[in-house]
PLY file of the C-alpha trace (Angstrom):
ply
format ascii 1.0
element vertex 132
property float x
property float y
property float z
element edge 131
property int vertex1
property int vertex2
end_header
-17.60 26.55 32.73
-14.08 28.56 32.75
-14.09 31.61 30.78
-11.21 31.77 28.44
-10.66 35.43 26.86
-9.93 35.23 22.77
-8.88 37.30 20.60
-10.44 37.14 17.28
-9.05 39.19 13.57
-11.56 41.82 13.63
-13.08 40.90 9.71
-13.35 36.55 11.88
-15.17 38.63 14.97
-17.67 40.05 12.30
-17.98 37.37 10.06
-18.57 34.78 12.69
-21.13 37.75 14.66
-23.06 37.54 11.76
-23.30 34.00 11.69
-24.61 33.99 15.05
-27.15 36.37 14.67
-28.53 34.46 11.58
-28.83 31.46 14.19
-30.26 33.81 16.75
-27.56 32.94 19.11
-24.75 34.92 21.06
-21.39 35.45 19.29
-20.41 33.08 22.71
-22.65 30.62 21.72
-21.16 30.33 18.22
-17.64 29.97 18.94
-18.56 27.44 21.30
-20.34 25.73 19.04
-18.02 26.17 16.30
-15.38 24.69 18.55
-17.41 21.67 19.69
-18.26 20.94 15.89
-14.06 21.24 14.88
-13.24 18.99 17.88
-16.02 16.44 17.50
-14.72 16.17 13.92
-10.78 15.93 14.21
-12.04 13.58 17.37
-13.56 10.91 14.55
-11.14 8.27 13.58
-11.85 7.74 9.64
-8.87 5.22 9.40
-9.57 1.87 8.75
-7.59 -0.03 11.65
-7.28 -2.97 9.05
-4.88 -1.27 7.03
-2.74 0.71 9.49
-0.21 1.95 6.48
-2.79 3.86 4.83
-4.15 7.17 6.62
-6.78 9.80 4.76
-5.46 13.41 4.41
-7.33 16.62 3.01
-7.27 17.13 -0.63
-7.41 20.40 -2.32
-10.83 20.10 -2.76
-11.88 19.43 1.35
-12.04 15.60 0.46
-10.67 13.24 2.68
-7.89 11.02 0.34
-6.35 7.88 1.45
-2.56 8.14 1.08
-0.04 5.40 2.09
1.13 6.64 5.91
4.23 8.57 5.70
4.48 8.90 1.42
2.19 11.10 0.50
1.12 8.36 -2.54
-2.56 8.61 -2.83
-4.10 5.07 -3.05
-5.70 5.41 -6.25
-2.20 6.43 -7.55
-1.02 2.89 -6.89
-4.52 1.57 -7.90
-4.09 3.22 -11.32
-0.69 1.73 -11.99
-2.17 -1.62 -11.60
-5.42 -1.34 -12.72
-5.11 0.90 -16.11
-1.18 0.39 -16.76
-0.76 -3.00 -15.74
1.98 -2.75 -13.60
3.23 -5.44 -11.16
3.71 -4.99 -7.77
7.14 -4.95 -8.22
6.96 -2.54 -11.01
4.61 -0.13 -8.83
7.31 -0.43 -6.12
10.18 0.66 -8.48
8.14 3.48 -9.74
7.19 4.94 -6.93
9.78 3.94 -4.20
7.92 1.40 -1.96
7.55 -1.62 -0.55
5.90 -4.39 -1.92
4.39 -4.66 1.45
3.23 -1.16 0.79
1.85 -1.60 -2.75
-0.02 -5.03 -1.32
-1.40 -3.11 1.35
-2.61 -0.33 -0.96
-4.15 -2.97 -3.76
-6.10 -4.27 -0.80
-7.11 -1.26 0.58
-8.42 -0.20 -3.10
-10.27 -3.73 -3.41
-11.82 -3.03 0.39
-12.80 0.88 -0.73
-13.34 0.05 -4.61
-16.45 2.32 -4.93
-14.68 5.26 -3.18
-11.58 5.34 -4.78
-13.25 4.62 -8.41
-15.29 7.41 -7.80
-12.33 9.58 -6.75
-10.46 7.91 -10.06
-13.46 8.97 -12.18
-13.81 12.55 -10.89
-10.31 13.62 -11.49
-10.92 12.32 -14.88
-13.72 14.27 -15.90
-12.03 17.50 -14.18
-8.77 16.60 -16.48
-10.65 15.80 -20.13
-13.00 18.42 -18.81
-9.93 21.28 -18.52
-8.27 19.73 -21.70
0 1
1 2
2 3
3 4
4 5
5 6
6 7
7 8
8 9
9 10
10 11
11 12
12 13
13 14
14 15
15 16
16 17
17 18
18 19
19 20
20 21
21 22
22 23
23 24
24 25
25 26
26 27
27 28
28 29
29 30
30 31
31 32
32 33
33 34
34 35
35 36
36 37
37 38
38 39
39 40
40 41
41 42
42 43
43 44
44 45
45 46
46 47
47 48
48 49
49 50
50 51
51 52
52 53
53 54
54 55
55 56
56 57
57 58
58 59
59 60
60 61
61 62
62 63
63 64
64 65
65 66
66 67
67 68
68 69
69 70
70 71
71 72
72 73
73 74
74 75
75 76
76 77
77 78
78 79
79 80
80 81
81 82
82 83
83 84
84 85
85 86
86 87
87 88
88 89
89 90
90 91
91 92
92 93
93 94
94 95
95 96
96 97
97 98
98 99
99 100
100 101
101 102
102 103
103 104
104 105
105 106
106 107
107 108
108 109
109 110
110 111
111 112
112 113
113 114
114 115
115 116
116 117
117 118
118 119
119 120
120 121
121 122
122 123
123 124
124 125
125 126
126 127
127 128
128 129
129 130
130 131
């Protein structure tokens, strides 16, 4: 094992001691841990490879959101337009500066992750009418 010196905040170096000691582990142990658990999750691919132009990113909220690669455009944006204000593909590609390649891609991506997205649709939803 190489050692590796680190310098911790000192409010991090107490917080994250008194993690440790509540798992009855060295401070040592922790960060490793801690470390193994961050890599091991930014190591996990959560794209699907049969859409290659959509990507997930972190939401506000810690929630992984699928966006079209290199827009920003959440999916169930483009899902919305279609699905609740009946826009064509060629409407939704107007509106929000895309392809139609890239709208096509999204509308399948929706119909391949319907229960997802629809969930994600129906949450922000409630949240809005909810802070209305």
């Amino acid at each position: 094992m190489t050692s590796f010196p680190v310098n911790l905040p000192t409010q991090l170096q107490q917080e994250a001691q008194r993690w440790a000691t509540n798992q009855g582990i060295s401070l040592e142990q922790f960060i490793i841990w801690a470390i193994a658990e961050k890599v091991g999750t930014l190591s996990q691919t959560v794209d699907d490879p049969q859409f290659p132009g959509i990507t997930y990113r972190c939401g506000a909220s810690g929630t992984r959101v699928p966006i079209l690669l290199g827009t920003g455009l959440r999916v169930q944006s483009v899902a919305i337009a279609s699905q609740q204000w009946g826009l064509s593909i060629s409407q939704i590609a107007a509106e929000y500066n895309l392809s139609e390649a890239q709208v096509n891609e999204a509308l399948a991506f929706y119909t391949a992750h319907r229960q997802e997205i629809d969930r994600a649709i129906a949450a922000e939803q409630a949240f809005e009418s909810y802070n209305v």
